[in-house]
N, C-alpha and C positions, 0 to 999 in steps of 0.2 A: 399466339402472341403472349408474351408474358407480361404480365402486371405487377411493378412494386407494391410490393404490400410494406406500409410504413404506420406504427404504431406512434400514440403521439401521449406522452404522462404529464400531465400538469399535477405542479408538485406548489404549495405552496408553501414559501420560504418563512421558516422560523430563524430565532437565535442558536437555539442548538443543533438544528441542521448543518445551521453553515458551519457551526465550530467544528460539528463531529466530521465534517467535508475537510474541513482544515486542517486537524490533526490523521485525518486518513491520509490525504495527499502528502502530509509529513513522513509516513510511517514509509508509505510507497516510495517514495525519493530516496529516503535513508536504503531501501533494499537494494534500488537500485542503484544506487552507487557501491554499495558494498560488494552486490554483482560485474559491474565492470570495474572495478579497483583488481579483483580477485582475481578477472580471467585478462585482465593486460598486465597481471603479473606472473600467472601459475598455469596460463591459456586451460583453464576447468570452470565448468557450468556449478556453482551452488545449489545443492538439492534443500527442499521448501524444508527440510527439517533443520540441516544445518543452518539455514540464514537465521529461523527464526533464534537459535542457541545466541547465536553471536547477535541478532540483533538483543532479546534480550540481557544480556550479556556485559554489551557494551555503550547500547545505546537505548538505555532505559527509562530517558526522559520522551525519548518517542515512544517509545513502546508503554507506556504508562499513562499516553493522552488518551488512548481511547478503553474503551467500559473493556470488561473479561471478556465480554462474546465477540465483543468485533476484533480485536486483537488476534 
C-alpha cells in the first residue's frame, strides 16, 4: 500500500514577503508571455539565456523589482 507522504510549511506573512511574491509573479508573466509571443510566431522554444538578454533588455522595470540574487 502506498502512503502520501505531504509535507506542510507555515510561512508567516510579512510586507516584504508578499511584495518580493508580487514582483516574482511579475517577472514570471513577463517570460512567459515573451515565450508564447515568440513560439506562435517563429514555432521555437526560448532558451533560459536568451529570455533573460531580452527580458533584461526590454523589460527592465520587471526585471529591476526584485534584489540581484533573485533575479
Amino acid at each position: 500500500m502506498i502512503v502520501p507522504r505531504v509535507e506542510r510549511h507555515i510561512v508567516n506573512m510579512n510586507q516584504q514577503l508578499i511584495d518580493l511574491s508580487y514582483v516574482s509573479k511579475n517577472l514570471y508573466n513577463c517570460a512567459t508571455f515573451i515565450m508564447r509571443q515568440n513560439f506562435r510566431k517563429n514555432h521555437k522554444i526560448i532558451n533560459y539565456s536568451l529570455m533573460d538578454k531580452i527580458i533584461k533588455r526590454d523589460y527592465t522595470e520587471v526585471y529591476k523589482g526584485l534584489p540581484a540574487q533573485s533575479s
